[in-house]
C-alpha positions as CSV (number, residue, x, y, z in Angstrom):
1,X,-151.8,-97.1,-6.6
2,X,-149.7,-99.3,-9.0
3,X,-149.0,-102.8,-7.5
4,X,-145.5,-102.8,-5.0
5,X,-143.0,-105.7,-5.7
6,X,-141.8,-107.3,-2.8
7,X,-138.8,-110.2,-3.0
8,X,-140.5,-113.2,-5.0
9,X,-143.4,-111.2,-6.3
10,X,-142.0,-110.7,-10.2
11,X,-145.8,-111.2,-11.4
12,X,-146.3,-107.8,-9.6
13,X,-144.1,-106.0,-11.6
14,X,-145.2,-107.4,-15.2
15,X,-148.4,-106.0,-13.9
16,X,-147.3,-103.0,-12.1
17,X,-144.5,-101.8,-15.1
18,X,-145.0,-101.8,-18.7
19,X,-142.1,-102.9,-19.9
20,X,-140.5,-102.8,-23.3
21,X,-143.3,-103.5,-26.2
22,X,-142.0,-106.3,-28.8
23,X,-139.8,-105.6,-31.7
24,X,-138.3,-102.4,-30.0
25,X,-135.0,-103.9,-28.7
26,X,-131.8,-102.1,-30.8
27,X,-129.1,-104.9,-30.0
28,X,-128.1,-103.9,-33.6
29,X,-126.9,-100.8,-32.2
30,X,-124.3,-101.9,-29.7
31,X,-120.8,-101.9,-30.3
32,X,-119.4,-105.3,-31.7
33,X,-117.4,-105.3,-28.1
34,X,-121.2,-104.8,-26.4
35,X,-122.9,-107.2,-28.4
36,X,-120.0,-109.8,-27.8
37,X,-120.8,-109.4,-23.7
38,X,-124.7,-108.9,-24.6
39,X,-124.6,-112.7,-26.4
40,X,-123.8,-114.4,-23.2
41,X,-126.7,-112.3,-21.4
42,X,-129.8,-114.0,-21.0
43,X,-132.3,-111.8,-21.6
44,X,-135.7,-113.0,-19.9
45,X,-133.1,-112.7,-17.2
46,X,-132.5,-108.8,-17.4
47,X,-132.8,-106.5,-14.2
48,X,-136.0,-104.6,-14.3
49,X,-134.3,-101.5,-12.6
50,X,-130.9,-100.8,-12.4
51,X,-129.1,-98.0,-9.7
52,X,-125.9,-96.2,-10.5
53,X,-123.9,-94.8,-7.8
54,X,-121.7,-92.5,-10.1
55,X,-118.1,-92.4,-7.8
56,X,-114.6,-90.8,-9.2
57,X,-115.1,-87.6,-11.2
58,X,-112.7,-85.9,-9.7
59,X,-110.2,-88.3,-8.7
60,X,-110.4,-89.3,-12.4
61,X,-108.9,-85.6,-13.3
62,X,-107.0,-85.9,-10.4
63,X,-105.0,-88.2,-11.6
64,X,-104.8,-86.2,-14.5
65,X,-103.3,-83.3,-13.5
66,X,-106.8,-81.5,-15.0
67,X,-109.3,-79.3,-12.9
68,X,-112.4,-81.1,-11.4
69,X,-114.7,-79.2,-13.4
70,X,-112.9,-81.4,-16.2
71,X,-113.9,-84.3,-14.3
72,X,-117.4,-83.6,-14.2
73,X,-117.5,-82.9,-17.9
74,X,-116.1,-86.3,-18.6
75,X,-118.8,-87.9,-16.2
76,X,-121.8,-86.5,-18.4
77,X,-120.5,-88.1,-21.4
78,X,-120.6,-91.2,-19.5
79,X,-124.3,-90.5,-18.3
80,X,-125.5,-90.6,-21.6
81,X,-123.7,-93.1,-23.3
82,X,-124.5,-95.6,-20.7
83,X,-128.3,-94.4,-20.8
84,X,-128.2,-95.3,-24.5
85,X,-126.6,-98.9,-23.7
86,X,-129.5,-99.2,-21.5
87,X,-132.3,-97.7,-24.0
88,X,-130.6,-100.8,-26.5
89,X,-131.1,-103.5,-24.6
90,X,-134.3,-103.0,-23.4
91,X,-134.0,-102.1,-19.4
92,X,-136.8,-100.5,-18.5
93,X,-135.6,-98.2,-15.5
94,X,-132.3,-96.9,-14.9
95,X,-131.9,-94.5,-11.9
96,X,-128.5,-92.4,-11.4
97,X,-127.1,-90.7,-8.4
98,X,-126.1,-87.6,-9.9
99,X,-126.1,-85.1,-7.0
100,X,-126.8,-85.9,-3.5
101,X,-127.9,-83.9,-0.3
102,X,-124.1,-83.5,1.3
103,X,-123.1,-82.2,-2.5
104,X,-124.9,-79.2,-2.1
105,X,-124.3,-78.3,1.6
106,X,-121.0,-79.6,1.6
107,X,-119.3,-78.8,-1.9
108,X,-117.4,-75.4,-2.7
109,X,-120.0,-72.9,-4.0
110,X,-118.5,-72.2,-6.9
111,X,-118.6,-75.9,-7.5
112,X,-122.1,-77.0,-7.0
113,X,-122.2,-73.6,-9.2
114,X,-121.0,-75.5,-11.9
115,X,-122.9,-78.8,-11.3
116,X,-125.9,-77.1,-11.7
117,X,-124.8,-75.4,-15.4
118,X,-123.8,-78.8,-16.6
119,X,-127.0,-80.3,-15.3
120,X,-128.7,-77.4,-17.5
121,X,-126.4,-78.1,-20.1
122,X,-126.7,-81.8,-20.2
123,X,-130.7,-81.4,-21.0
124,X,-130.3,-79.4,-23.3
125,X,-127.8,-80.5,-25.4
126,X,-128.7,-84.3,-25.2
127,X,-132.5,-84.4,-25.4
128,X,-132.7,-85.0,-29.3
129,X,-130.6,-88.0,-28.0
130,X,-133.5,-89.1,-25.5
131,X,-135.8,-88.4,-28.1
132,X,-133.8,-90.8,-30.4
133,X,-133.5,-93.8,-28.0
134,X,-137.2,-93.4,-26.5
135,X,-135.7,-92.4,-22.9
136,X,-138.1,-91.1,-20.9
137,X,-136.7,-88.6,-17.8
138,X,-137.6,-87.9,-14.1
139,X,-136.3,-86.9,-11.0
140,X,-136.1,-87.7,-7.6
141,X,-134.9,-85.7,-4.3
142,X,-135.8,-82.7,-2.7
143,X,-135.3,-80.6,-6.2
144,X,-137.6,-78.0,-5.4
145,X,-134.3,-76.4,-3.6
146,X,-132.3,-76.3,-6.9
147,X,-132.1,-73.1,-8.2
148,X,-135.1,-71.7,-10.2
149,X,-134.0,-72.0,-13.6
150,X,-132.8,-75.6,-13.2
151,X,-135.8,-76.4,-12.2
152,X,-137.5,-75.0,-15.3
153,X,-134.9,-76.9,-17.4
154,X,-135.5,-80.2,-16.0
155,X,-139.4,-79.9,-16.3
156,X,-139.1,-78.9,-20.0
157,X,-136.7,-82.4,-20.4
158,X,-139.8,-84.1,-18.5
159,X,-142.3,-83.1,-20.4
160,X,-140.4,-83.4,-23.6
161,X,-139.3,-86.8,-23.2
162,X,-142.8,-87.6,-21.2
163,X,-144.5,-89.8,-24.3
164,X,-141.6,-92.0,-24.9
165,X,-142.3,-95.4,-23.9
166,X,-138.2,-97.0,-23.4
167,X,-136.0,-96.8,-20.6
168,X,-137.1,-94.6,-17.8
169,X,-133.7,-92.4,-16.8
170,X,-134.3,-91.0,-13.3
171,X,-131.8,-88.7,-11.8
172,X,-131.3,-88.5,-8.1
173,X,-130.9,-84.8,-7.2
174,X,-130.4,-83.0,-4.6
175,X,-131.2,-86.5,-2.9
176,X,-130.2,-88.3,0.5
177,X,-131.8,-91.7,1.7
178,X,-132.2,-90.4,4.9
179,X,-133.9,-87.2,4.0
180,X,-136.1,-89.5,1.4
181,X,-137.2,-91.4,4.3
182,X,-138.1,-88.4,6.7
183,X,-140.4,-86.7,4.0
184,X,-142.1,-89.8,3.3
185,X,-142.6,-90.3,7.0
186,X,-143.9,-86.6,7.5
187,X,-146.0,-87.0,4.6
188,X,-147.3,-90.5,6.1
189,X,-147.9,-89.1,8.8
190,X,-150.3,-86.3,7.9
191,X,-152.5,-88.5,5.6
192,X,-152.5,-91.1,9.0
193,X,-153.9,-87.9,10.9
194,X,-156.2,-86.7,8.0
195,X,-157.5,-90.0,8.0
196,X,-157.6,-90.2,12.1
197,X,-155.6,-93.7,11.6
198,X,-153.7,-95.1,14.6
199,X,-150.1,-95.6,14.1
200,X,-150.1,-99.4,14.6
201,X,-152.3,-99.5,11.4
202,X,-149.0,-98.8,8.9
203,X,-147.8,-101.2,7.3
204,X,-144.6,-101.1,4.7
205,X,-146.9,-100.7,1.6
206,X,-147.9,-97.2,3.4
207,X,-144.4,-96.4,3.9
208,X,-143.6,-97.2,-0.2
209,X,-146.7,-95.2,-1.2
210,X,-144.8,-91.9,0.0
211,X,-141.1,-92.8,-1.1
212,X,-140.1,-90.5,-4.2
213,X,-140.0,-93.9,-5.9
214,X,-143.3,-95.1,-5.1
215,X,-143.6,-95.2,-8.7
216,X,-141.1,-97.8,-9.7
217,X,-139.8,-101.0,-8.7
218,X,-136.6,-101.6,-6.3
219,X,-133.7,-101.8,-8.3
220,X,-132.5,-105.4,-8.7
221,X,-128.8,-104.5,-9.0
222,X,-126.8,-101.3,-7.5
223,X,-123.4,-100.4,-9.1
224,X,-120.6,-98.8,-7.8
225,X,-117.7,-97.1,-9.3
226,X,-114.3,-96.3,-8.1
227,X,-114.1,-98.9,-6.1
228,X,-115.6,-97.6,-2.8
229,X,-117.5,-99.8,-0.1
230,X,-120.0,-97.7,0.9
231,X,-124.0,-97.0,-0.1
232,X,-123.7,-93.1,0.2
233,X,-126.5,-92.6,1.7
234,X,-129.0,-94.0,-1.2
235,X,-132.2,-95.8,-2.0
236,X,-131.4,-96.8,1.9
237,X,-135.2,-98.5,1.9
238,X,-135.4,-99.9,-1.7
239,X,-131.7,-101.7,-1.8
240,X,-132.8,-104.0,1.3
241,X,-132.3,-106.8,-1.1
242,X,-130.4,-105.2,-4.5
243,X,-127.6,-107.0,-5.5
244,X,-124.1,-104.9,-5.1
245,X,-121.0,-104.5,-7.8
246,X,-118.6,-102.7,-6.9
247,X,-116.1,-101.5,-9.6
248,X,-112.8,-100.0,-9.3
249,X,-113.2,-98.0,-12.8
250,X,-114.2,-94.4,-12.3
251,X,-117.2,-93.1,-13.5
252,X,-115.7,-90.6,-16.4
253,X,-114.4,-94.3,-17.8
254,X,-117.5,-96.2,-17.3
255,X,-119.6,-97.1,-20.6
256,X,-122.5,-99.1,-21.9
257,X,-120.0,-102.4,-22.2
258,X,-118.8,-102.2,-18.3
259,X,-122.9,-101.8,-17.6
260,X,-123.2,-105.4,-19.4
261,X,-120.7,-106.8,-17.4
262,X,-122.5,-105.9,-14.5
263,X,-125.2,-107.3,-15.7
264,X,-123.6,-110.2,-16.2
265,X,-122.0,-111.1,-13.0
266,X,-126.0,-110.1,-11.6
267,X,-127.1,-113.0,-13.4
268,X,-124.5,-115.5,-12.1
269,X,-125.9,-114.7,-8.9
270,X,-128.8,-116.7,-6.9
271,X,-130.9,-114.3,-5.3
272,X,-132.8,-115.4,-2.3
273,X,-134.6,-112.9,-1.1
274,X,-134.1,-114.6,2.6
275,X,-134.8,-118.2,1.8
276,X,-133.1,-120.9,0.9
277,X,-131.1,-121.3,-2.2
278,X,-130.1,-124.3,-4.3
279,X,-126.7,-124.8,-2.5
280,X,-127.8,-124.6,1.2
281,X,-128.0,-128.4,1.8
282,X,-130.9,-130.7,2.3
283,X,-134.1,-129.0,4.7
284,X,-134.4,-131.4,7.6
285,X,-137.8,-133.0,7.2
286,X,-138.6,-133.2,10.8
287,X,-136.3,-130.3,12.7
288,X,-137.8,-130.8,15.8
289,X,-136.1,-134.2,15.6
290,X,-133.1,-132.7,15.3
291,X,-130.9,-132.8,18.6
292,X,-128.9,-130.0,19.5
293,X,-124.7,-130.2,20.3
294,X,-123.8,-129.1,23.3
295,X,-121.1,-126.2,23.1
């Protein structure tokens, strides 16, 4: 099993993730607008994994008088150039939340109809592109409900794009957090019974081994567009402590430069992981010193 990071524990991840080889960053390839943002990054200082929670396809057509199906359309253009963005600079995972759970039970038919044809669509159509900016793709969710020849599609993009070495583009399909969790804990708790181990021997490492994303590291910052101030029901174990931006731009508009301006407000953050940061005052040297005002 590949090593698990835990807050703190960055040496883990070298060790756990290969990450981008030398000499194959492409910051040449950025728009002069994505460069100009990219300059004030520092890049020893780049999120290993970033999440995407892809809000606002339809009210971006919506608003535009157009049919949702429009919408969606729009949103896959913004998939890709975004994933290229990514591919540039050298992230090494990028995970996207591209059709959840509640989509497929909840959605019209004819919809989620349509989701899945641009899904099949989307692979085929923009693979060369993978190819071209090393992207390696996977999946995670309970896929093996998605229709059969969606399936097929997205194993052929897997194994196609399976050698590259760049940014690993994960799509969350058919996924809940909730439902994540309850099929790792069924699967947990089959090996604990194959094994005939008692239930007070798991430990959270257990619980990670079974997640769908047991094989890469918790994304350091979540994204959010459209403005909303929810979690959706995603990554519900890996985010515990993700930093959050929240955007009011809808997906169909987002692009590689907004992605670096996320990035950017990440790193003018001080994460903490539950200790103590720079700014929290002096630590008392003797607490139990200390007395305690009466209310």
């Amino acid at each position: 099993m590949l090593p698990v990071r835990r807050p703190g524990s960055r040496k883990s991840v070298e060790e756990a993730i290969p990450l981008y080889p030398s000499g194959t960053l492409r910051i040449h390839e950025l728009t002069a607008e994505e460069r100009a943002v990219y300059a004030t990054l520092k890049p020893e200082r780049l999120p290993e994994h970033v999440a995407i929670i892809m809000d606002g396809n339809g009210r971006w057509a919506g608003r535009r008088s157009l049919k949702r199906f429009l919408g969606h359309q729009q949103g896959a253009k913004s998939v890709q150039l975004v994933t290229e963005t990514a591919s540039r600079i050298g992230l090494p995972w990028l995970t996207l939340y591209a059709f959840s759970l509640e989509n497929n039970l909840r959605r019209p038919k004819a919809e989620v109809s349509f989701l899945m044809r641009l899904l099949k669509s989307y692979l085929e159509s923009n693979l060369q592109r993978m190819m071209d900016n090393n992207v390696r793709i996977r999946y995670i969710g309970r896929t093996h409900e998605l229709p059969a020849e969606v399936q097929d599609k997205m194993r052929w993009a897997e194994e196609a794009t399976a050698h590259n070495t760049g940014t690993t583009l994960t799509l969350a399909l058919n996924y809940g957090g909730r439902s994540e969790l309850v099929d790792a804990f069924r699967s947990l708790a089959a090996a604990m019974k194959d094994k005939h181990l008692p239930s007070d021997r798991i430990t959270e490492e257990d619980i990670h081994r079974h997640l769908y994303t047991a094989h890469m590291p918790d994304p350091d910052l979540l994204i959010r567009s459209s403005g909303e101030m929810r979690i959706s029901n995603f990554l519900l174990w890996q985010i515990a402590y993700t930093e959050i931006f929240v955007t009011e731009r809808l997906w169909p508009d987002f692009r590689g430069i907004h992605l670096l301006e996320a990035i950017a407000d990440f790193q003018r953050r001080e994460r903490r992981f539950g200790g103590i940061g720079e700014s929290c005052g002096e630590v008392e040297a003797d607490p139990e010193q200390i007395k305690i005002a009466a209310s």
